[in-house]
VMD Tcl script that draws the C-alpha trace (Angstrom):
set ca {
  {35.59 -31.06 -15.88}
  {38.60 -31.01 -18.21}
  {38.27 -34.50 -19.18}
  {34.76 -34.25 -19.66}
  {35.76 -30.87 -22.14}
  {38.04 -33.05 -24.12}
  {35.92 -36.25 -24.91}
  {33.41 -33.45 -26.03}
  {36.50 -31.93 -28.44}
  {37.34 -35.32 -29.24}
  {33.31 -36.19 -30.38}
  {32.49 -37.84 -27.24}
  {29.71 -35.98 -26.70}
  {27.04 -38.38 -27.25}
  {28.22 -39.60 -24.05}
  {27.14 -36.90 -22.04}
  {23.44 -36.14 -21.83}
  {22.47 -32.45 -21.89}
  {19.04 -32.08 -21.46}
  {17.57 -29.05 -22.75}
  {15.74 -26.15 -20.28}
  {12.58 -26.58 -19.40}
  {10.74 -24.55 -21.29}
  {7.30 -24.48 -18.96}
  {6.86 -21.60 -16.68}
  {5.29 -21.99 -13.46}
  {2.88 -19.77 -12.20}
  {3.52 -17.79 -9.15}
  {1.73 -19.14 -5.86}
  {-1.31 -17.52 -4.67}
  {-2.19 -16.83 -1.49}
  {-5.46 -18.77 -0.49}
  {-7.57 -16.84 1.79}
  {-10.55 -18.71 3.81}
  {-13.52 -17.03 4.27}
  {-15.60 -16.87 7.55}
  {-18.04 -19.83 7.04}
  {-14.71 -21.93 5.78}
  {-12.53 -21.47 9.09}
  {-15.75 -22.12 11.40}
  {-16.97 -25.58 9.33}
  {-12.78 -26.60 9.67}
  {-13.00 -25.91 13.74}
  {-16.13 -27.94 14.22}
  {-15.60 -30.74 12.43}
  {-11.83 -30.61 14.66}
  {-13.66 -30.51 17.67}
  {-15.64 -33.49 16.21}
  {-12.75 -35.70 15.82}
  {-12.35 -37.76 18.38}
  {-9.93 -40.98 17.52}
  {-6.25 -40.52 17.31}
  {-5.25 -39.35 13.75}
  {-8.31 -37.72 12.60}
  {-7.66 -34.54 12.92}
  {-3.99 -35.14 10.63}
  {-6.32 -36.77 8.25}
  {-8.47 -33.80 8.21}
  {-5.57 -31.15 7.76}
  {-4.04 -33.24 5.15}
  {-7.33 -33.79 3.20}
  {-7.99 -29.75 3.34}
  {-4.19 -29.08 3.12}
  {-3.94 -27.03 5.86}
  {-1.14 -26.81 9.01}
  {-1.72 -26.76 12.44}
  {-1.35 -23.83 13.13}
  {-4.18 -22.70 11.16}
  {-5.83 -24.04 13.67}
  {-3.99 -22.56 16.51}
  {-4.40 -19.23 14.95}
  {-8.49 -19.99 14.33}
  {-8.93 -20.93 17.33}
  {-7.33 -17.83 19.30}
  {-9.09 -15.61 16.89}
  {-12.67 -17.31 18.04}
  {-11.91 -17.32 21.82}
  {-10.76 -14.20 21.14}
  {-14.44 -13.04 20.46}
  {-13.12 -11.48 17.05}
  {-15.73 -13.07 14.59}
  {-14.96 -10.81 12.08}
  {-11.27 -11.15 12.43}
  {-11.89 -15.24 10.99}
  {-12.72 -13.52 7.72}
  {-9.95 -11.97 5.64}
  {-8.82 -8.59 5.98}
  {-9.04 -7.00 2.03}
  {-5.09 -6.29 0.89}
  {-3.55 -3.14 0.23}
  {-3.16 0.39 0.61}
  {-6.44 1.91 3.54}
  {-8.95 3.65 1.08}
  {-8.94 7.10 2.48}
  {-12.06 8.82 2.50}
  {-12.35 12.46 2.14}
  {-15.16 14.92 2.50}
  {-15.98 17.20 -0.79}
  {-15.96 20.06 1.71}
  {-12.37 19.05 3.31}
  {-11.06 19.48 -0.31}
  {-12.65 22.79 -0.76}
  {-11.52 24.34 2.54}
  {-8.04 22.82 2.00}
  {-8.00 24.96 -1.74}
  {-9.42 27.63 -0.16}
  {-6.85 27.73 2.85}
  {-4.02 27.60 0.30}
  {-5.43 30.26 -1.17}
  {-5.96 32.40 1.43}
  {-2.06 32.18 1.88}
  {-1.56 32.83 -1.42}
  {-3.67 36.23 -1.51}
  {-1.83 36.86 1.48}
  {1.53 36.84 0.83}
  {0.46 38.79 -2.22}
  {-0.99 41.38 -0.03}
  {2.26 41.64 1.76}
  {4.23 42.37 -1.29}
  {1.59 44.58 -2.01}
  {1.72 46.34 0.85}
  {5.85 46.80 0.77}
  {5.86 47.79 -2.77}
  {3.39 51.04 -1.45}
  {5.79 51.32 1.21}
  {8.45 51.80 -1.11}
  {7.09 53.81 -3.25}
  {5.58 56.32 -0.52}
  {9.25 56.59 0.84}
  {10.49 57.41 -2.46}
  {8.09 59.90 -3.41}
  {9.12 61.66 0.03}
  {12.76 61.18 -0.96}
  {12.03 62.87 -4.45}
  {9.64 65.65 -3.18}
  {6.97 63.71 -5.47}
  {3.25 64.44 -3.89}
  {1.46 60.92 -3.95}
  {-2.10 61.63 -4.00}
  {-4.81 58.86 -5.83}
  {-8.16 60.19 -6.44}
  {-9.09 56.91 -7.04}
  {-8.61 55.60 -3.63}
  {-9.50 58.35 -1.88}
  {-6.33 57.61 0.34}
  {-4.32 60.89 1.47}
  {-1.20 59.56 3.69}
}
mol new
graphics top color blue
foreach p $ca { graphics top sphere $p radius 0.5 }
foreach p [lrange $ca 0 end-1] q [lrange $ca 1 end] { graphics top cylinder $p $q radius 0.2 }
display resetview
């Protein structure tokens, strides 16, 4: 490492190659995902194979492991047909009812109005001990409440 530093001081350089980056980027790999139809055609023409090496000449034509075949398989003894096609990605789209969202407003609400009423309530509480304190009458025509 230090020798190499000083033939490079001492213009030695041309000695060394230094190849520049590689400026290419690669694209990320994607998944593959094998519908239905795919998975069944692969199993029967594995169950067709009958000389030694076929079925490696099959998974390395399709470029598939064996295990996708273990896994295939279990799935169709398995009686889950619809579990050989892929399963969409992602986050479960939950549906909800237009009248689920309604009741859910009108249950918060509710609350709402009721803690209101509460204060409500104490604040006439308050005010009716007060007015008893003070000697005030409380009477509201409006009402037609007489406590």
């Amino acid at each position: 490492m230090i020798s190499e530093k000083i033939r490079i001081a001492q213009g030695a350089h041309s000695m060394v190659s230094v190849s520049p980056p590689d400026p290419e980027v690669l694209e990320k790999a994607i998944r593959r995902r094998f519908t239905a139809e795919y998975k069944q055609d692969i199993l029967h023409q594995v169950e067709a194979c009958r000389q030694l090496g076929e079925i490696g000449a099959l998974l390395r034509r399709e470029g598939l492991y064996s295990s996708h075949l273990t896994t295939w398989r279990r799935q169709r003894e398995g009686g889950m047909l619809s579990g050989l096609s892929p399963k969409p990605r992602g986050r479960k789209v939950n549906l909800i009812h237009p009248l689920q969202v309604e009741n859910e407003q009108l249950r918060k609400e509710k609350n709402r109005l009721q803690k209101r009423l509460k204060k409500a309530e104490l604040i006439i509480e308050i005010q009716k001990k007060i007015s008893q304190i003070l000697g005030i009458p409380l009477k509201n025509p409006e009402l037609g409440e007489d406590d």
